[in-house]
N, C-alpha and C positions, 0 to 999 in steps of 0.2 A: 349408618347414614340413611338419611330420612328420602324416600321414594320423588324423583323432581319429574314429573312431565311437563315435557317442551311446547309451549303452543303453536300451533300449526299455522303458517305465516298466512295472512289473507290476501285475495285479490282486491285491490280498490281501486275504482275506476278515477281517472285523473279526473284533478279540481277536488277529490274528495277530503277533508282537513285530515290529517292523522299526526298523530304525535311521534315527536322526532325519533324514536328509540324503536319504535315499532318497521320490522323491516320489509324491504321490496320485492317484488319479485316482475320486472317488464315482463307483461305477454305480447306486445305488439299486437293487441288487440284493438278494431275501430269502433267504439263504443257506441258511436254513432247509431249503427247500423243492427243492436242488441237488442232484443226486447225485452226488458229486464220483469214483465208483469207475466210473461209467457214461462219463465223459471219457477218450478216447484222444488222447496226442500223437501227432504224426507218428514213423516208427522212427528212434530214434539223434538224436533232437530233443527236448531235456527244457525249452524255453521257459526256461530260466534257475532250472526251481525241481529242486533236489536233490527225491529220491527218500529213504527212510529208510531204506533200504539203503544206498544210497551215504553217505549221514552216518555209520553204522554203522560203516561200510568205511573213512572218514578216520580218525574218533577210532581206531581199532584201529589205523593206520598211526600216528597220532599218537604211540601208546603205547610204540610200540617205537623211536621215533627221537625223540621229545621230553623227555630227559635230556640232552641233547649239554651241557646249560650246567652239571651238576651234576657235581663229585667228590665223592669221599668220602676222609677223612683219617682212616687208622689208626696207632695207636701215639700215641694222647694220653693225658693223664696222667689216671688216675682219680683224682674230686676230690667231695669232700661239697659239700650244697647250701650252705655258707653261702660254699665257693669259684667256684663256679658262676658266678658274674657275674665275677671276675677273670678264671678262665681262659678265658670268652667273651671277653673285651673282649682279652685275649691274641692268639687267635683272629683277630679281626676286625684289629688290627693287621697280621697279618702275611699275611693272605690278602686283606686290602684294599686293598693295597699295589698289586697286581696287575691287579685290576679294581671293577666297581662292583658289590658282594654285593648280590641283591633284599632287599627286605623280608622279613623274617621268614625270609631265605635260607640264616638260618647255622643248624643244630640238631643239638644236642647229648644225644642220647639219655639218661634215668635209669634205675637200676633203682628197685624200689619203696620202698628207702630215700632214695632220692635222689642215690644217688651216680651218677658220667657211669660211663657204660660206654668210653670209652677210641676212641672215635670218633666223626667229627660228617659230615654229610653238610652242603656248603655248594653254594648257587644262586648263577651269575652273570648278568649282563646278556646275553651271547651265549656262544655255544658256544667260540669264540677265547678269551676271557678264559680260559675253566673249562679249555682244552686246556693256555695257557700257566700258570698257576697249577699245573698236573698238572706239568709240567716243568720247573719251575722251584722248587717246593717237594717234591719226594718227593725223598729222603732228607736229607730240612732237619734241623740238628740241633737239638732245642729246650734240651735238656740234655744229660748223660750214659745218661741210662736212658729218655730219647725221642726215636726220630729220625725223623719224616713217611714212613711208606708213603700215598702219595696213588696213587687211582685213577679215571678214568672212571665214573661212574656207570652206563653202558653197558656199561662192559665186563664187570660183571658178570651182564646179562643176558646178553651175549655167551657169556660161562664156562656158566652154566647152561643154554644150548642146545647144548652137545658132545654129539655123538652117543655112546652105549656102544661102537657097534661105529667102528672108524677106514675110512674110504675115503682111499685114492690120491686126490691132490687131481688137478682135470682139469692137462693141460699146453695152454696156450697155445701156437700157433706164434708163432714169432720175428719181432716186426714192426718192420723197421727203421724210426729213428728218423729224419727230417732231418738233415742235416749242418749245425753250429751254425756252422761255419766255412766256410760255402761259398764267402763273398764272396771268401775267397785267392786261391780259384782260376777266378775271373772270367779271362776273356781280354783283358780291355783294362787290368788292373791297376788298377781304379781301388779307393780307397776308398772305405765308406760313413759318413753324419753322419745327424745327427736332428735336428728343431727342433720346437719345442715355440710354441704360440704361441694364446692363451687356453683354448680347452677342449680344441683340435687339435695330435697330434702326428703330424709325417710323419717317415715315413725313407728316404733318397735315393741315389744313386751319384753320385759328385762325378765331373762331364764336364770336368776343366778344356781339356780340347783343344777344346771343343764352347762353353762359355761357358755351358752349360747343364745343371745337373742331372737325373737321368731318374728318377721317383717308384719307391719299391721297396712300401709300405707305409705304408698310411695307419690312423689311428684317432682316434675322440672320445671327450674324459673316460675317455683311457687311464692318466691319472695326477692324483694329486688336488694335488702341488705340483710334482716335477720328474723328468726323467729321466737316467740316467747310465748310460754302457758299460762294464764291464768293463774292467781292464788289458788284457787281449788281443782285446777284442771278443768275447769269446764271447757276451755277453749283455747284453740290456739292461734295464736296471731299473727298476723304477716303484715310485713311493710311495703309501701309503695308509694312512687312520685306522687301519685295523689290524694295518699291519706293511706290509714290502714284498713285492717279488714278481719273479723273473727271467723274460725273453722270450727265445727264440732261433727259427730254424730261417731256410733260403734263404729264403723270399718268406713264410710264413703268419705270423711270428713269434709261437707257440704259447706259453703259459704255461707254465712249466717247473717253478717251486717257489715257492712260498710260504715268510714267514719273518714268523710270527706276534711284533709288538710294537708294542700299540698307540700312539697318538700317537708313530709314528717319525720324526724330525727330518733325520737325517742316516745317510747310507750310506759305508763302506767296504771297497774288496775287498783281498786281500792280494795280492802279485803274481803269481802263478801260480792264480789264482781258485778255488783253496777252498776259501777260509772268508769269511764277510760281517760288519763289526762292525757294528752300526745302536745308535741314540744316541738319548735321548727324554727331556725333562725336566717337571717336575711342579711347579706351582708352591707355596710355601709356604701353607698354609693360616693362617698367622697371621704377624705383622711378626717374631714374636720366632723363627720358624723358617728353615732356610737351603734355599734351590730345591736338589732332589732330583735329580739326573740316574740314569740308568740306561743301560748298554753294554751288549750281547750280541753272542755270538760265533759265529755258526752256520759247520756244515756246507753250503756251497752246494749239494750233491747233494742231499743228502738234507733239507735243513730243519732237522734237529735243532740244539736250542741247547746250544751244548758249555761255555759259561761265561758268568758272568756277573756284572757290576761294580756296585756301587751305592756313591753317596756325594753331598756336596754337590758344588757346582759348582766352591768351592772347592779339591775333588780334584781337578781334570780341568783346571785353568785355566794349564799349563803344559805346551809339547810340541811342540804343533801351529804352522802357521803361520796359520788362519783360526780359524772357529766363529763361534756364536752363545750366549748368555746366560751370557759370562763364560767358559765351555769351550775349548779350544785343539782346535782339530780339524785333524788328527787326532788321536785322544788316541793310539794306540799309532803306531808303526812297526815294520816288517815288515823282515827280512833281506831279506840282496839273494838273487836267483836266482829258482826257479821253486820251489823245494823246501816253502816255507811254513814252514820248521821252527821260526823262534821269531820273537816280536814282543816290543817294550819298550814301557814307559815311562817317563818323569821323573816323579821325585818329589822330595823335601825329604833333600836330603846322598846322593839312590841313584838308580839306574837298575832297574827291576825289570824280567826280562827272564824270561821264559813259553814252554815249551814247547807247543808243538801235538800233539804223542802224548799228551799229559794235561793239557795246557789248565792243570799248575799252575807256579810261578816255579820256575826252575831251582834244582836243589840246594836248594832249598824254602826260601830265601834270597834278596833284595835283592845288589845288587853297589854294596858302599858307598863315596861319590866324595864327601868333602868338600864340600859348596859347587857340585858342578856347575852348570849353568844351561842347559847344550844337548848334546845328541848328536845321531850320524844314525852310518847303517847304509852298509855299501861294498852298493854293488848285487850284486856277483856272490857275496860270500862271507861266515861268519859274524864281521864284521870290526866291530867297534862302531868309530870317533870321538867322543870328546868333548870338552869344552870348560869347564875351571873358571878362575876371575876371579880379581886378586890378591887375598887375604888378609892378614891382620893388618897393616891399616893402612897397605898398599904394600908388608912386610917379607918377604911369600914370594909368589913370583912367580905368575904366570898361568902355564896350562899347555896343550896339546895333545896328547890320547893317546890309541895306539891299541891296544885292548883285543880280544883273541880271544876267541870263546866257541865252545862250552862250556867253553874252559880257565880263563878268566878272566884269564887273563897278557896283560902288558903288554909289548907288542914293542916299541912306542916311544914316545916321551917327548920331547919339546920346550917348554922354557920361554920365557916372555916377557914382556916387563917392559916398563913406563908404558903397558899395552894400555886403552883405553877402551873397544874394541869388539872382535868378532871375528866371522866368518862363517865356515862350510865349505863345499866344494864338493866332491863328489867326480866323478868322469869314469867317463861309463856302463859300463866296460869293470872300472872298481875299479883299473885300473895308476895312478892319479895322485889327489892329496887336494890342493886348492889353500883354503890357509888363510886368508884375507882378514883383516889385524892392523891395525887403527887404533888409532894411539898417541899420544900425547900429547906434545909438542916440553919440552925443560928448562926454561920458564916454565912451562909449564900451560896455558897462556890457548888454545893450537891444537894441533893435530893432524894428521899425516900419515899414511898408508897405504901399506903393503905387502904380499909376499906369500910364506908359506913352503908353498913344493912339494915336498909326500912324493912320492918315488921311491916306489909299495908294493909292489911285485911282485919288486922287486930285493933284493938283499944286505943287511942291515942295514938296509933302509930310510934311504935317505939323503935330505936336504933341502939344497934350494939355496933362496935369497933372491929373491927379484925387488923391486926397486925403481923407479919409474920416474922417468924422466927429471926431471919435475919431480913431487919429490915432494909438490909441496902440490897436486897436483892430485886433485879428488872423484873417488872411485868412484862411475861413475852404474851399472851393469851388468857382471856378468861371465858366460862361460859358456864351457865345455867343448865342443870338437866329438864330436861321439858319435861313440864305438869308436874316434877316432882319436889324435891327440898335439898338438892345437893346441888354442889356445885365445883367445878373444878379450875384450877390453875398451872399454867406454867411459868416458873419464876426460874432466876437465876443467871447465869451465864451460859451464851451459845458457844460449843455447837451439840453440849448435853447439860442441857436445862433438868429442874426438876418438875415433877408434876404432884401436884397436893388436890385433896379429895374432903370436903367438908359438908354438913350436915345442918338445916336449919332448925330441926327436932330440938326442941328445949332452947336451951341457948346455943350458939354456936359453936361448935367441935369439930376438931381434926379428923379424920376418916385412917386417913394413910397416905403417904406417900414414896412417889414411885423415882426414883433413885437415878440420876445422868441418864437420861430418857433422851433419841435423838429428833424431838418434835417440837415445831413453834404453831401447832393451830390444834384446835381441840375441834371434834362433831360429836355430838348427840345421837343417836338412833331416835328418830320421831316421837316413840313414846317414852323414850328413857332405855336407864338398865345398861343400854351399851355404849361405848363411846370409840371413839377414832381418835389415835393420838398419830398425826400427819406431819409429816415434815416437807414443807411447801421450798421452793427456792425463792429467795428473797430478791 
């Protein structure tokens, strides 16, 4: 239990205001009669009561950093009084959007006819709101002939303190920073993990030769719902009412950036870390309106937000493999590699597919796919897959195709017919795409499963079939060994499935299989060679 001192109750002479909670003590003292200027404190001991100097001295500090929560918004429309309550109510839609505007927060300057002078100065709840409202609404376009200059209310005291004459700003020496990736180069090789576990997050070195973890990093109410690492570890993330937040360095694990949006739900990194999309939704304020989601795209260096999404929930409700309140998360996907150069998403007959040098859709166009329903990305290169369902009533077939970008050309093409279902897999390396085809037998009434294996890396991209043995057996799992040419499955009937082992060397070949095995999920060891055959509860 954490150390509480009680504060020592004070003397105040009557008529003096105090606040209600703060308690009494009557001395029957005539105050009258006190000379309250003949009282010395002890030196550097003021007994709890300010000086009016030092009050003085606050509100003057007050003064200068107590606008943090206001902008101001130039380039609005000059409007007569009898428009004045629309284009407020205008106003408050679109800057309320963002946060919660005070009382009497929003105002709108007149001249003495009444007309707005073409700017309004508005108040938020905290300083975060008023920052992200600043960045997220300056150069908004309202029409043609208005486009939002918003600024800091600050920063224009700021502006008006430049000196006339310029000075050389000082140089700081060069103070190295921690190394965000120390853990690599640990000498025992191990990895680090984190658990999170009510208010307590720790973070550890995995001893498995020891049977024991050894503690790297401990903290409380470091995170207000959960924590997550980085693709590569560089950092780790933490959520909170007002946005998130990155951690790194060997042992302090120091704050790194902030990434202002509040009520943030969900985090994602792209795989070479950076950019961060984070996800927050709003609920409808009436039955007849549809929940609001919001996506943002930051810079992880620097914080800045470089784009940003808004729609119902209904936008976003296809993509992902999880989420929460109807959203598919993740809403975009990321090219393969390190490079970050472009992300997509599904949408209705398109895939929209986004640059990261301007954050806007490539060729400033959608890439249009009939019917789609699924894509994914080859990890190493800018290779899309997708996946459209048959059409006109069984009359044009189901397809699989692999699409380049930025060319947008379609290198290959594979049709497929009486498909019910379809999966993709690609192999971490991008040399191989394993199609997972469930089809439908010439009754209807059942279905079997197969497998077409793009060659990608080769000539024309060629495909071979995999069938197996029996083919009325379920796919319960399949998975790629990383970086290598093999690949494993679990087929059959639960609750001793079989596991089968195949080879992409030459043409495709059986390996071996391993016999009423009691597992439904296969793992990989990171670089191959081993695997994990897990039996998860369903």
């Amino acid at each position: 239990m954490a150390d509480v001192e009680e504060a020592p109750h004070s003397m105040v002479p009557p008529g003096t205001a105090v606040e209600e909670e703060q308690p009494r003590i009557q001395l029957n003292i005539d105050w009258g009669n006190v000379d309250l200027d003949s009282i010395v404190l002890p030196p550097g001991d003021d007994m709890g009561i300010k000086s009016d100097d030092e009050e003085e001295e606050e509100e003057t500090l007050e003064t200068d950093t107590g606008f943090g929560n206001v902008i101001i918004v130039d380039n609005l429309p000059v409007v007569a009084s009898e428009k004045y309550e629309k284009l407020e109510g205008v106003i408050r839609k679109i800057f309320g959007q963002i946060g919660v505007i005070t009382p009497n927060g929003l105002l709108m300057p007149r001249d003495e006819s009444g007309k707005t002078k073409g700017y309004a100065f508005i108040e938020y709840s905290t300083p975060q709101e008023a920052q992200t409202a600043r960045e997220q609404t300056n150069g908004y376009k309202l029409d043609r002939s208005h486009v939002f200059v918003v600024n800091m209310f600050d920063d224009y005291d700021k502006y008006m303190k430049v000196p006339d004459e310029w000075n050389s700003p000082e140089i700081k020496p060069y103070t190295p920073g921690e190394n965000l990736v120390a853990w690599l180069t640990d000498d025992r090789g191990r990895d680090q993990f984190v658990i999170r576990f009510g208010s307590e997050t720790e973070v550890y070195w995995n001893n498995a030769s020891q049977g024991k973890p050894d503690p790297v990093y401990h903290r409380t109410f470091w995170t207000e719902s959960f924590v997550q690492w980085s693709p590569l570890g560089t950092y780790l993330a933490t959520i909170h009412r007002q946005g998130a937040a990155v951690w790194g360095g060997e042992k302090s694990f120091n704050r790194l950036m902030r990434y202002i949006h509040p009520q943030v739900k969900l985090i994602d990194f792209s795989p070479g870390e950076k950019f961060m999309v984070t996800y927050s939704s709003h609920e409808p304020s009436s039955h007849r309106d549809t929940q609001r989601v919001t996506l943002m795209v930051f810079d992880v260096r620097s914080g800045k937000v470089l784009r940003e999404f808004k729609g119902s929930a209904d936008d976003f409700a296809t993509g992902g493999t999880g989420g929460i309140a109807g959203v598919s998360w993740p809403v975009f996907q990321w090219a393969g590699g390190r490079d970050d150069k472009y992300f997509a998403r599904i949408g209705k007959n398109a895939i929209s597919v986004y640059e990261t040098d301007t954050m806007g859709l490539l060729d400033k166009k959608s890439l249009k796919v009939e019917n789609v329903v699924d894509f994914c990305w080859s990890p190493t290169d800018p290779l899309l897959s997708l996946f459209v369902p048959e059409g006109g009533g069984g009359n044009q077939p189901a397809r699989v195709s692999l699409v380049s970008i930025p060319s947008r050309e379609e290198l290959r093409q594979k049709n497929l017919f009486s498909v019910s279902d379809c999966k993709m897999y690609w192999q971490s390396n991008g040399e191989y795409l394993a199609v997972k085809v469930d089809r439908y037998t010439k009754t209807k009434k059942s279905t079997y499963t197969g497998f077409e294996l793009f060659r990608v890396k080769e000539r024309d991209i060629p495909i071979e079939v995999l069938e197996l043995e029996n083919k009325n057996d379920k796919i319960i799992a399949f998975a790629w060994e990383p970086k290598g040419h093999r690949f494993a499955i679990i087929h059959g009937d639960s609750p001793r499935p079989d596991i089968s082992f195949y080879s992409m060397k030459g043409r495709v070949t059986k390996l071996t299989t391993l016999k009423g095995r009691q597992a439904n999920a296969l793992y990989w060891s990171p670089l191959g060679r081993f695997i994990i055959l897990a039996g998860k509860p369903s």
